[in-house]
C-alpha positions in Angstrom: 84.1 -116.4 11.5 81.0 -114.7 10.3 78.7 -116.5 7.9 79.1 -114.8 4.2 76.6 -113.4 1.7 75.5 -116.3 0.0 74.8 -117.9 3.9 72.4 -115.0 4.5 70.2 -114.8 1.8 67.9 -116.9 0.0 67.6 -114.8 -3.6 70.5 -112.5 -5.3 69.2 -110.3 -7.3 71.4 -108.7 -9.6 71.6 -105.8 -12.0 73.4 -106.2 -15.2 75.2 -103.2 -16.6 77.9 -101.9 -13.9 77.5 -104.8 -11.5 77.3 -107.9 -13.5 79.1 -106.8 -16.8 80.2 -104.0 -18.5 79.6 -103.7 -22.1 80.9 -106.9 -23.2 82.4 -108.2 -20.7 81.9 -110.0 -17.5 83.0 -107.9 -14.0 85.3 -109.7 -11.8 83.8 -113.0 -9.7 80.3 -112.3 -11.6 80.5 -116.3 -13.3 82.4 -117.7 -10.3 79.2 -115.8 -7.9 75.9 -117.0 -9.5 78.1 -120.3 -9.9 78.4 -120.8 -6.2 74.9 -119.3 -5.6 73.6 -122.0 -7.3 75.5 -124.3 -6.1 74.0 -123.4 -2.9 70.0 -123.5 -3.4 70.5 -119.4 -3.6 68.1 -118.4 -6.4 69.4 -115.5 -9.2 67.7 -113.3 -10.9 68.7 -110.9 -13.5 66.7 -107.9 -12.3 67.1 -104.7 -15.4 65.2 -101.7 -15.9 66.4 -101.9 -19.9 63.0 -102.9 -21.5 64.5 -103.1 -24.9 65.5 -106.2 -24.9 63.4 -109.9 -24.5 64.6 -112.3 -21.5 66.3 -114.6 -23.8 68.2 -112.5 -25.5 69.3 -110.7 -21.9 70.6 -114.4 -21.1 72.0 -115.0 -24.6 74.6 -112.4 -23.6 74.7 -113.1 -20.1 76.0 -116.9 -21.4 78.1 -115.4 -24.0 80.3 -114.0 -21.3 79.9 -117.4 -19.3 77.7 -116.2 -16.6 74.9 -119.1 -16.1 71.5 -117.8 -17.1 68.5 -118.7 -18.8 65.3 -116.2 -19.7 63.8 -117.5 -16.4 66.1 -115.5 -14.1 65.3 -112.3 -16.0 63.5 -110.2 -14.7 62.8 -107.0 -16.7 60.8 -103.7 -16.1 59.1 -104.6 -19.8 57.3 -107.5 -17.5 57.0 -105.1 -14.9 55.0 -102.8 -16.7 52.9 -104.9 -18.7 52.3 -106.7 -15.7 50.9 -103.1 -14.5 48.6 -102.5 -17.4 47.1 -105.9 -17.3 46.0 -104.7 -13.3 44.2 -102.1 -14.6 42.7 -102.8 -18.3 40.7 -105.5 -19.5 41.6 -108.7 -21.3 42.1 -107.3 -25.2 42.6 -103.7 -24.5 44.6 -101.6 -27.0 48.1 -100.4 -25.5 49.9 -98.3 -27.6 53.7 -99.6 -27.5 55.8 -97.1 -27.5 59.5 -98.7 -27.5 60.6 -102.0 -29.2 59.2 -105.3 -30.4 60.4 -107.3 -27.4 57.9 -104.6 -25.2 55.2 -105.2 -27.7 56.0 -109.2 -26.9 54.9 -108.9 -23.2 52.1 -106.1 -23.7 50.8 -109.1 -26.0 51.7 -111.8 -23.3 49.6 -110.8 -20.7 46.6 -110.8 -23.2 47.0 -106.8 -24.0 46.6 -106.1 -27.5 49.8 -104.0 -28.9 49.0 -101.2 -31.4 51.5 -98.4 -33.2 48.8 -95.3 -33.6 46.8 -93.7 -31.4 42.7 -94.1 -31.7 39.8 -93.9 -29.6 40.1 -97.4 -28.8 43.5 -97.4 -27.1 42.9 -97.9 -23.5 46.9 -97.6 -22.0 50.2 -96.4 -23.0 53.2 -98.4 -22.3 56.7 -96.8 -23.2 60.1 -97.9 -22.8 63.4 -97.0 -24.4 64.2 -97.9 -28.0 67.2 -96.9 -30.7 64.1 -95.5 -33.2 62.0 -93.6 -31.4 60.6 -90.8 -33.1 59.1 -87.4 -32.9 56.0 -89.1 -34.4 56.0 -92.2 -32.2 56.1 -89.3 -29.3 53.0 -87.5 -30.4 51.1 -90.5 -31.3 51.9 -91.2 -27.4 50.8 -87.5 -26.3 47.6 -87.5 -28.0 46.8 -90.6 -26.7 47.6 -90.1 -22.9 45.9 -86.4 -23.4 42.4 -88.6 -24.3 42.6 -90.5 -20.9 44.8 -93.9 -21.5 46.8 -94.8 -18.5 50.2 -94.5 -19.2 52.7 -96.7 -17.4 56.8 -95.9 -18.2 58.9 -99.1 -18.2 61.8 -96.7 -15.8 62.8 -93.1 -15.7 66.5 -93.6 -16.0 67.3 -90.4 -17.2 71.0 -91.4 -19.2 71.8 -94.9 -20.9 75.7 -96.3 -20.1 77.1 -97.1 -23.5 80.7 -97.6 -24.6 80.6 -93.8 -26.3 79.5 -92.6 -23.1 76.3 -91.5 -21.9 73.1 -91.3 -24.1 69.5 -90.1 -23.4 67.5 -92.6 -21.3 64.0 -93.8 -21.5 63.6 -90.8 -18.6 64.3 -87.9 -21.0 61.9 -89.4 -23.5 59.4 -89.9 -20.7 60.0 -86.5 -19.7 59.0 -85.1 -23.2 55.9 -86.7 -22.6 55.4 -85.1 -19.4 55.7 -81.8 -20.3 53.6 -82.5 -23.4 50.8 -84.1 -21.7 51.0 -82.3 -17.9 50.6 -85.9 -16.9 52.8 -88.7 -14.1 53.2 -92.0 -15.7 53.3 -94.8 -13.0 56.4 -96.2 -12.9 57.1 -100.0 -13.7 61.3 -100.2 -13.2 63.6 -99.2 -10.2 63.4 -97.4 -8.0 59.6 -97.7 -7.9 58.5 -101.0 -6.2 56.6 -103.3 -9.5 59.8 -104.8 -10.7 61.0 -105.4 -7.5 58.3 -106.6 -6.0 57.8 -109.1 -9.2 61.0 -110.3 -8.9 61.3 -111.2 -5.3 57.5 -113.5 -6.2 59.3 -114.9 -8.9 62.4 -116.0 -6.6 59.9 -116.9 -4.0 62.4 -115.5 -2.3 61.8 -115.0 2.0 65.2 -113.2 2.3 66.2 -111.4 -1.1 69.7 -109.5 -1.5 69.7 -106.8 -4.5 73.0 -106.2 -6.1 73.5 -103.0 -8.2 75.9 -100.3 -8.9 73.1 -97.3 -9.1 72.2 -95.8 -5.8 68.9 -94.3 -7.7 67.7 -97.2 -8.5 69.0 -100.5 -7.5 69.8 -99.2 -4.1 66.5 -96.9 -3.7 64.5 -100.1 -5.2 65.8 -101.9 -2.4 65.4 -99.4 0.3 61.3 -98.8 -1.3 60.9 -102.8 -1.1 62.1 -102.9 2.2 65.1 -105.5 1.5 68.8 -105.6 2.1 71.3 -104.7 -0.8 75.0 -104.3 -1.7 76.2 -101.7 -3.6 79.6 -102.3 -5.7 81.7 -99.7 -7.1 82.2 -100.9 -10.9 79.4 -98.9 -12.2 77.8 -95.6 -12.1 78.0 -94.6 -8.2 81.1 -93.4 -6.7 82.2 -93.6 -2.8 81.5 -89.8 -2.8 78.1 -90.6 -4.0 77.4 -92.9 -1.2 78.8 -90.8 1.5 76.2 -87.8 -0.4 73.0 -90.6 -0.2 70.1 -90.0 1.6 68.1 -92.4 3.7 66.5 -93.4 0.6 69.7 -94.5 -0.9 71.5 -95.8 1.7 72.8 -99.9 1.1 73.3 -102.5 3.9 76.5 -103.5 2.5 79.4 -101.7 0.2 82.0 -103.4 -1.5 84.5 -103.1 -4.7 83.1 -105.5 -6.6 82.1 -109.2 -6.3 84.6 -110.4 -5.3 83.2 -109.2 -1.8 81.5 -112.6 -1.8 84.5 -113.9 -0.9 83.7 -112.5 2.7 82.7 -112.6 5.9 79.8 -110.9 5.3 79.7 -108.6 8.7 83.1 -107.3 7.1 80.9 -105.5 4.5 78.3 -103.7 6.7 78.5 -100.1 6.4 79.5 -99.3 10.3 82.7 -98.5 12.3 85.5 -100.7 11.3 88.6 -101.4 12.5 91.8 -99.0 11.8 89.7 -96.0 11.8 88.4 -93.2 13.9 85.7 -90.3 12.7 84.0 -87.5 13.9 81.9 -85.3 12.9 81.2 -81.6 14.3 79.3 -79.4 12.9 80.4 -80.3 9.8 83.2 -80.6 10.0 84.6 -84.4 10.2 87.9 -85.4 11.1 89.5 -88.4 10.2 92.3 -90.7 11.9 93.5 -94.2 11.2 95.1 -96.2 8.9 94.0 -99.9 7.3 91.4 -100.5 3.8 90.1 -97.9 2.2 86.4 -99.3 2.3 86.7 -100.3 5.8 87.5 -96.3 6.5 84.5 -95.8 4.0 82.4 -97.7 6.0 83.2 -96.4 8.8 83.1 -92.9 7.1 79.6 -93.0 5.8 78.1 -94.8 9.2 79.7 -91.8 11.4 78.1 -89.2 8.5 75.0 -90.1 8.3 74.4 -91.4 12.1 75.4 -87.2 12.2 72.7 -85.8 9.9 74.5 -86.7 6.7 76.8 -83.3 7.0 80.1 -83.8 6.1 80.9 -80.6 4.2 84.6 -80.8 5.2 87.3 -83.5 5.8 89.8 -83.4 7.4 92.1 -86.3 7.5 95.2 -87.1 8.9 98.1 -88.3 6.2 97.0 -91.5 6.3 93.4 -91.2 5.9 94.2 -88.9 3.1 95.9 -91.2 1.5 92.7 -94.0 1.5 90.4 -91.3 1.2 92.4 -90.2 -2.4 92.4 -94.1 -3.5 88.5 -94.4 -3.2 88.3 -91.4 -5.7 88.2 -88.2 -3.4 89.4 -85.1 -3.9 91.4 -83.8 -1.0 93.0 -80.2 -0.3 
């Protein structure tokens, strides 16, 4: 029997919204997981492009759904992108914060001075999402990136997941500021490598395993840092969406949910599995078969993108129909 997940890897490193809870609540086998990952010398971290909130309070929540965590296993693009201005200003510099008093927190921890207004003294700008942001807190941010600072962006997520659906992410507001300024932040969150790479130090971890529900940034972050990652399907991406990925996006693993811990861990590589046949000519891809739904998407994305990624029509027999219409496709 093949060794499972938590065998593998050495770190688990997990995003929160979509993969580890949703809203208020805990997704399926997320306590019993970082449970048995402790239980077994396999380091967690909490790894969240949300900069709007401090560690502790991340694992305040984290605990009030009775998943073990502490504001040591969080690891958040706020860090991140402090962690970026401190590379490149000096000891005491003036950042102008744009985003909430937890950002403001790490500017200051890494020995960054935290301002509201733009002057000549302010050396970097560091913005990340927050509820009351304001036209003004926006221009006080143009003016100052137009007179040189270096601006850093805690992530470009361009839509925040919220129980009333989907609001405008730190990415639109960054965006504003691009088009204001004609200038590129550098990035601090997922996809881009900082957080990433800051977390995997601070698991001193050899063999990391990122966990996410986002193929744009979880999975890409993980493709950019050169690690392995699972993708589960109780957040934002959908099986269409990772049959659609690029190279850039494409996970090791795929699985429901994580309860896929439970398993042998080869069961979850995305290759040709058992119970299903695909081919794909020209296009066109036919599928035969019968067995799990996510085996035949494994099998299905493995066969599409060893072929180019084209897979502009299906064609399935009744069976594979069948599975294909489970995992959320729409076929005929």
């Amino acid at each position: 029997m093949s060794d499972g997940l938590l065998d593998r890897y050495d770190a688990l490193l997990f995003d929160l919204d979509g993969t580890v809870y949703r809203g208020g609540q805990a997704l399926p086998a997320a306590a019993e997981v970082v449970d048995r990952a402790h239980a077994a010398g396999v380091v967690v971290r909490f790894v969240t492009n949300n900069a709007s909130r401090a560690p502790e309070t991340v694992a305040e929540h984290l605990r009030g759904m009775a998943v073990r965590a502490d504001a040591a296993e969080v690891s958040t693009s706020a860090q991140a992108a402090a962690a970026v201005l401190r590379g490149r200003l000096a000891p005491g510099d003036h950042v102008l914060v744009l985003g909430t008093d937890a950002l403001a927190d790490e500017v200051t921890a890494v020995g960054l001075t935290p301002v509201r207004g733009f002057s000549a003294d302010v050396k970097g700008v560091c913005q990340g999402l927050s509820p009351k942001m304001t036209w003004e807190d926006l221009a006080e941010g143009a003016l100052a990136i137009r007179a040189g600072a270096f601006w850093v962006a805690c992530n470009v997520d361009r839509t925040l997941p919220t129980d009333r659906g989907l609001l405008p992410g730190n990415g639109s507001l960054v965006h504003a500021l691009r088009v204001a300024t004609d200038q590129e932040p550098e990035v601090a969150g997922k996809p881009a490598t900082p957080l990433m790479d800051q977390s995997i130090r601070s698991a001193g971890a050899a063999r990391p395993l990122v966990v996410g529900d986002r193929l744009d940034t979880d999975i890409e972050g993980a493709v950019s840092a050169g690690v392995d990652s699972l993708l589960v399907l109780t957040g934002v991406a959908t099986a269409a969406d990772l049959l659609a990925a690029g190279p850039h996006e494409r996970p090791t693993y795929v699985a429901a949910d994580l309860t896929a811990f439970d398993r042998p861990a080869d069961e979850l590589v995305i290759r040709a599995r058992p119970g299903w046949a695909v081919t794909v000519d020209g296009g066109r891809v036919t599928i035969t078969g019968d067995g799990d739904p996510l085996d035949l998407l494994r099998t299905l994305c493995a066969a599409c993108w060893a072929a180019g990624g084209d897979a502009r029509a299906l064609h399935p027999d009744p069976a594979a129909a069948a599975a294909l219409t489970t995992l959320g496709f729409r076929i005929g």
